[in-house]
LUMFI-570555 format. One record per residue (C-alpha): residue number from 1; residue in three letters; chain; x, y, z negated. Coordinates in steps of 0.05 Angstrom, whole numbers. Layout:
REM LUMFI-570555
NUM | Ala | A | X | Y | Z
...
***
This chain:
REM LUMFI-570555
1 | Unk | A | 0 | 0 | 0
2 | Unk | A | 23 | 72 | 14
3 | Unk | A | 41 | 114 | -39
4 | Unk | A | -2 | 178 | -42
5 | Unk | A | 55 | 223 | -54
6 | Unk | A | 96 | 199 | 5
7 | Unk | A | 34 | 210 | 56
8 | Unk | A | 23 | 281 | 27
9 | Unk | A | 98 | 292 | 35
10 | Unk | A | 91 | 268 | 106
11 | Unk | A | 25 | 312 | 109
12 | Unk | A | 70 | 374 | 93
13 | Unk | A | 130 | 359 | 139
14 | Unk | A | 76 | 342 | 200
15 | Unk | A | 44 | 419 | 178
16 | Unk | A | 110 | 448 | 174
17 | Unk | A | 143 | 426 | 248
18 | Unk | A | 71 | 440 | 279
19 | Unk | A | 69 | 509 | 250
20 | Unk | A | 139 | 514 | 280
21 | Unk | A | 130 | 486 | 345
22 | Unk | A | 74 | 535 | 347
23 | Unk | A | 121 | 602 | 324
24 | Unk | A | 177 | 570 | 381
25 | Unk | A | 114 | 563 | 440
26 | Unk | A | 83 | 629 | 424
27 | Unk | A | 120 | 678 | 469
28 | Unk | A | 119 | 626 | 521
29 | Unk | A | 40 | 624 | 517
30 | Unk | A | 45 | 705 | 514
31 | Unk | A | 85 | 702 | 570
32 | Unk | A | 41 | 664 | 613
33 | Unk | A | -26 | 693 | 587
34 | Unk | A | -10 | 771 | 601
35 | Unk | A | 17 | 741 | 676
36 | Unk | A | -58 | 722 | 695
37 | Unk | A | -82 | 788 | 668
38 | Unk | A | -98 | 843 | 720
39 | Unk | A | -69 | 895 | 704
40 | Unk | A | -131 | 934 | 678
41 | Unk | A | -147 | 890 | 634
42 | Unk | A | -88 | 888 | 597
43 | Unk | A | -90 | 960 | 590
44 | Unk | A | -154 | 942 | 543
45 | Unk | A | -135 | 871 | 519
46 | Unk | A | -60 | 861 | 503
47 | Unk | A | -63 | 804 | 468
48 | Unk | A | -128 | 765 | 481
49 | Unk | A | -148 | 708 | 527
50 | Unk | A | -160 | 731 | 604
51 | Unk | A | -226 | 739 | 613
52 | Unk | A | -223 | 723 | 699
53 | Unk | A | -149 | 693 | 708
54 | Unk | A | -116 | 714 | 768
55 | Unk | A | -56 | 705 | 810
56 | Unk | A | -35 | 760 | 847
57 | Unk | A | 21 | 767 | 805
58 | Unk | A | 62 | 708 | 812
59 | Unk | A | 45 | 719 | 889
60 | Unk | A | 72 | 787 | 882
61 | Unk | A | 131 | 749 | 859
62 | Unk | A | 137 | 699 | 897
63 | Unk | A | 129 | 735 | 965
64 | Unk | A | 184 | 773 | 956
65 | Unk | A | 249 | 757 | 980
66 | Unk | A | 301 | 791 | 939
67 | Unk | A | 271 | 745 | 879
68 | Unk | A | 295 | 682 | 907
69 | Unk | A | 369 | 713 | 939
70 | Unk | A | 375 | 732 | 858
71 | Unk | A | 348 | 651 | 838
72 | Unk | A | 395 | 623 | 891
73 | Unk | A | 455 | 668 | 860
74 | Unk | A | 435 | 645 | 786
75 | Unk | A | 437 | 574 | 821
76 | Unk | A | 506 | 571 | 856
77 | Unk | A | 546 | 605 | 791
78 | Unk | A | 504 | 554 | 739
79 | Unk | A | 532 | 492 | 792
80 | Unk | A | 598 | 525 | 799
81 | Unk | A | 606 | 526 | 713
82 | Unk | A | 569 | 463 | 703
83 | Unk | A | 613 | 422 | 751
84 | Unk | A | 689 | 462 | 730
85 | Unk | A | 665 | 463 | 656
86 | Unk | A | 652 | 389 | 645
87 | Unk | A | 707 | 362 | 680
88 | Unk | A | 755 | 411 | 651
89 | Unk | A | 722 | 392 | 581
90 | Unk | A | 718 | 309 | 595
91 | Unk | A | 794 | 319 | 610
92 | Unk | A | 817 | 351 | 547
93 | Unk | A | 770 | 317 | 500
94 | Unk | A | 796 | 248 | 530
95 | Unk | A | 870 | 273 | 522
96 | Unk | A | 851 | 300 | 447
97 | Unk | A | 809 | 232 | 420
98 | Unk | A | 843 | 182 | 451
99 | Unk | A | 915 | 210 | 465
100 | Unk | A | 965 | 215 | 416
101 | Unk | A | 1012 | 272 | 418
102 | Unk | A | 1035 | 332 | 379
103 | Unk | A | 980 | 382 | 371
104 | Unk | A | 922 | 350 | 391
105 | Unk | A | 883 | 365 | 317
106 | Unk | A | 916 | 440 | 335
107 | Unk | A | 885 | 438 | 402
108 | Unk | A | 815 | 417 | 373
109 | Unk | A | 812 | 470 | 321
110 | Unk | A | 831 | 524 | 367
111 | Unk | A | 770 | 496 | 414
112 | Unk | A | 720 | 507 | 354
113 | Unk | A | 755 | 575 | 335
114 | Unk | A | 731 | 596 | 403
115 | Unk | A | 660 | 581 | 398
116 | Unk | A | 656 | 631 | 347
117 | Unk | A | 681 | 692 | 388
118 | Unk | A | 633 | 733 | 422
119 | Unk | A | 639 | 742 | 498
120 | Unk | A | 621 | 824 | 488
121 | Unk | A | 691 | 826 | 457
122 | Unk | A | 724 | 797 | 521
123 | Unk | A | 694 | 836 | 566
124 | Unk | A | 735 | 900 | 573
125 | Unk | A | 804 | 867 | 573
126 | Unk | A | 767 | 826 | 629
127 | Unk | A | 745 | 872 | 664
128 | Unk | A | 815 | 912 | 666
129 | Unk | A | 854 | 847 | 688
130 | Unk | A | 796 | 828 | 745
131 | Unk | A | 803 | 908 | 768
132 | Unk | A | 868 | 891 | 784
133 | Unk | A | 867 | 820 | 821
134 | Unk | A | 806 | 839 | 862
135 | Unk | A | 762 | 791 | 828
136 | Unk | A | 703 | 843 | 807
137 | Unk | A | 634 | 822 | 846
138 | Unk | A | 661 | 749 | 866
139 | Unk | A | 624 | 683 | 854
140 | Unk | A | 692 | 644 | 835
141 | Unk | A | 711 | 702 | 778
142 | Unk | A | 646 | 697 | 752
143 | Unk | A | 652 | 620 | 751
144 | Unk | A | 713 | 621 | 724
145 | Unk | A | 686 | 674 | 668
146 | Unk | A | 626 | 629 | 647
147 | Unk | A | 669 | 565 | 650
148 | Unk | A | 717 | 589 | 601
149 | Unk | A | 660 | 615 | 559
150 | Unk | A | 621 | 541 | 544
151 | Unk | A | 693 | 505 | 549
152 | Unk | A | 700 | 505 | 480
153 | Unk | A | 629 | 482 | 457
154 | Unk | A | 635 | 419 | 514
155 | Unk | A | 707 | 396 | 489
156 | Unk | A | 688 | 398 | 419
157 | Unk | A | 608 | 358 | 439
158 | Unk | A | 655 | 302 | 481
159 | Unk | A | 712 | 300 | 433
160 | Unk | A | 660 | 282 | 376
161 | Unk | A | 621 | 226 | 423
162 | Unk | A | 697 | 198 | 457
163 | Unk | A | 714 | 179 | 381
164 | Unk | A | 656 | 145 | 370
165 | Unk | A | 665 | 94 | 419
166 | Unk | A | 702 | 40 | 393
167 | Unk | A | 774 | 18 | 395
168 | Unk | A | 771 | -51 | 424
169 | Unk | A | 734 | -28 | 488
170 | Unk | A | 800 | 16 | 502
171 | Unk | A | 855 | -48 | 479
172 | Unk | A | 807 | -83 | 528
173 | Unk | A | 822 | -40 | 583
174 | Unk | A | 883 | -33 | 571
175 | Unk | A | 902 | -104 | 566
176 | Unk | A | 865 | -108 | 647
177 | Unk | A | 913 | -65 | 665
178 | Unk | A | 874 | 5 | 669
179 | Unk | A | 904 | 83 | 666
180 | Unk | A | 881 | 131 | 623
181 | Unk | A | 835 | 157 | 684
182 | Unk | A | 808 | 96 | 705
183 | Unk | A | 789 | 78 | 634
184 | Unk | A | 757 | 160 | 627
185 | Unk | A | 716 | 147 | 705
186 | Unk | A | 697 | 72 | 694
187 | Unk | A | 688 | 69 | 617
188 | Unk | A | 681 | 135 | 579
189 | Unk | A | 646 | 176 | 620
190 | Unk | A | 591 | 121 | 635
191 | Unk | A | 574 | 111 | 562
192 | Unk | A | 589 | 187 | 554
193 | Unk | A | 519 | 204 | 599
194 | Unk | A | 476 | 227 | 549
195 | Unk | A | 536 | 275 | 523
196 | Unk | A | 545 | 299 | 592
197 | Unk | A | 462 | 317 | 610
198 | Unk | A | 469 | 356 | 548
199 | Unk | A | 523 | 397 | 563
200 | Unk | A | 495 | 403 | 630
201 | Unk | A | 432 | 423 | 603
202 | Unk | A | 460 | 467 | 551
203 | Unk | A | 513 | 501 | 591
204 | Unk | A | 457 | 509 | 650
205 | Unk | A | 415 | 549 | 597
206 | Unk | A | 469 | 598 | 582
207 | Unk | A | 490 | 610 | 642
208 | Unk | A | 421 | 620 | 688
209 | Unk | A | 395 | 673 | 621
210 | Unk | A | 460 | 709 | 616
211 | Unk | A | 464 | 779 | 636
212 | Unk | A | 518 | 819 | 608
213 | Unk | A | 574 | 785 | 647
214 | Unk | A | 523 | 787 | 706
215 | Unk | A | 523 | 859 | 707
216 | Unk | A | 592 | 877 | 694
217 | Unk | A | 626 | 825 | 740
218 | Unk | A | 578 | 818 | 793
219 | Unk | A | 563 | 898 | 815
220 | Unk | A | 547 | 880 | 886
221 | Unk | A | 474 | 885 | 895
222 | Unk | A | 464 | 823 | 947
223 | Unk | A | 499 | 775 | 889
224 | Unk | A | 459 | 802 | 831
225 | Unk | A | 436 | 740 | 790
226 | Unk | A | 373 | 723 | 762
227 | Unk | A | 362 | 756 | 689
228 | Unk | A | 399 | 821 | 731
229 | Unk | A | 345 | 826 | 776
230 | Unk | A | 297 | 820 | 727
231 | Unk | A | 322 | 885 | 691
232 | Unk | A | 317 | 912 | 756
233 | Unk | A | 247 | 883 | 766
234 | Unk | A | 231 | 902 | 697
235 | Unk | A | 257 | 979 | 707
236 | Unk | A | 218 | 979 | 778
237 | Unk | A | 142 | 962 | 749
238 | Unk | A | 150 | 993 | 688
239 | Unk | A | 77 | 999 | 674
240 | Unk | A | 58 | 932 | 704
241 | Unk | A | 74 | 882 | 652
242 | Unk | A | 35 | 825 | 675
243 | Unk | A | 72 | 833 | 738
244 | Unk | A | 144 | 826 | 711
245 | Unk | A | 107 | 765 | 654
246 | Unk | A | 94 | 736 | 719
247 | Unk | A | 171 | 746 | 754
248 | Unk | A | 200 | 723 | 674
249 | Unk | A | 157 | 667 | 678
250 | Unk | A | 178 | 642 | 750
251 | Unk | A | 247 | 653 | 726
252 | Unk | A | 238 | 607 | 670
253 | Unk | A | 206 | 552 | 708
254 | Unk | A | 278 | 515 | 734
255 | Unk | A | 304 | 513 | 658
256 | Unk | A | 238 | 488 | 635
257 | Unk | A | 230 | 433 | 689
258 | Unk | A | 305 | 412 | 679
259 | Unk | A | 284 | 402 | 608
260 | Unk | A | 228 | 368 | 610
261 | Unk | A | 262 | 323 | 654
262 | Unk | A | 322 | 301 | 618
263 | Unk | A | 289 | 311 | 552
264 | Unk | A | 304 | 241 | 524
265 | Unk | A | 378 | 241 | 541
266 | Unk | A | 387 | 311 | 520
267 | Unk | A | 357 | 291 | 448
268 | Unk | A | 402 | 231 | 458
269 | Unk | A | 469 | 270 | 468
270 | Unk | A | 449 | 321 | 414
271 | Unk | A | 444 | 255 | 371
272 | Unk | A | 511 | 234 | 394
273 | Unk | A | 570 | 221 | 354
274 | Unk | A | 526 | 249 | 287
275 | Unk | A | 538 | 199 | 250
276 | Unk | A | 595 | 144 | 262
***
């Protein structure tokens, strides 16, 4: 039989995550409410259900082409930073679990001293020293920018799942004859997948809502990103809220879908290497 006191205990931790599932889905629901809103009725209802949902926003949106030149920008630097970040980050958390050599602990703890450091503090020097190589408005420096940015974060994620795999598997390989790499391509990174679709995940987020190094390193208006655009959007309807709900809500649908479709693994990979 179950004891009362554990089922009102489970009674108050189901009332506590739904309350904050609902605090995490409200602006989302906000969001997407004030989109189907004409625009005079939000003038009278902020806040309240539409009373005759329409459209015409999101086809506002979504007719225009400058909106998707920005979404295909936001696309190539978050595949650029994905693809450079995690193999940088595989490599060196490989080298630092499984590898012994002098400094490897060093190397780790300079990796999670860099997590802490805010971009905003990097960006003049960066901007000085890109000035000055010619790499101010180019895909590749702003790659190279956000790369170096979630680096840290995916060594120290892989590092933690890499020693969690155990010993033998490696004396295994080893005794078959494989390198270092071919163990890290055929062994590693195969059981390392849920690790990986959360960096990707992760890293993807960052990247596609960023907007300060956006708009410092990437001045050239036909390779303004996403979130850029949408300060410009924002700026340009000033008055017309639903209409730039409805561009912040198109803008959030590729994050959301990526999400919902990796869900499992990205819980997974979060999961990974918690406990050993």
């Amino acid at each position: 039989m179950t004891n009362p006191r554990t089922l009102v205990a489970d009674g108050f931790k189901q009332a506590a995550l739904g309350a904050a599932a609902l605090v995490a889905l409200a602006p989302t629901v906000f969001m997407i409410v004030t989109a189907l809103k004409p625009q005079s009725e939000y003038m009278v209802n902020k806040v309240g259900l539409p009373r005759e949902p329409v459209l015409e926003h999101f086809r506002a949106v979504l007719g225009s082409p400058e909106f998707f030149r920005w979404m295909g920008n936001s696309a190539l630097l978050v595949t650029g930073t994905v693809l450079l970040s995690t193999a940088v980050a595989a490599l060196a958390a490989y080298a630092i679990a499984r590898m012994e050599f002098r400094g490897r602990l060093t190397l780790l703890a300079l990796c999670t001293a860099l997590m802490a450091v805010p971009p905003v503090v990097m960006v003049v020097p960066l901007f000085v020293l890109y000035t000055q190589i010619g790499l101010i408005s180019s895909y590749h420096g702003a790659i190279l920018i956000y790369a170096a940015l979630v680096t840290p974060f995916s060594v120290y994620l892989l590092t933690t799942f890499f020693r969690t795999i155990p010993a033998e598997m490696f004396e295994a390989a080893v005794l078959d004859g494989a390198g270092d790499f071919q163990i890290l391509t055929r062994i590693v990174l195969p059981l390392a997948l849920p690790a990986l679709l959360t960096l990707v995940i992760v890293n993807a987020l960052w990247v596609w809502n960023d907007l300060l190094i956006a708009v410092i390193f990437l001045q050239d208006d036909a390779k303004r990103t996403l979130m850029a655009g949408i300060a410009v959007f924002q700026g340009r309807y000033n008055n017309q809220i639903p209409l730039t709900m409805a561009g912040m809500a198109v803008a959030s649908a590729p994050m959301i879908i990526l999400y919902i479709i990796f869900q499992r693994q990205f819980v997974r990979g979060l999961m990974a290497g918690a406990v050993k």
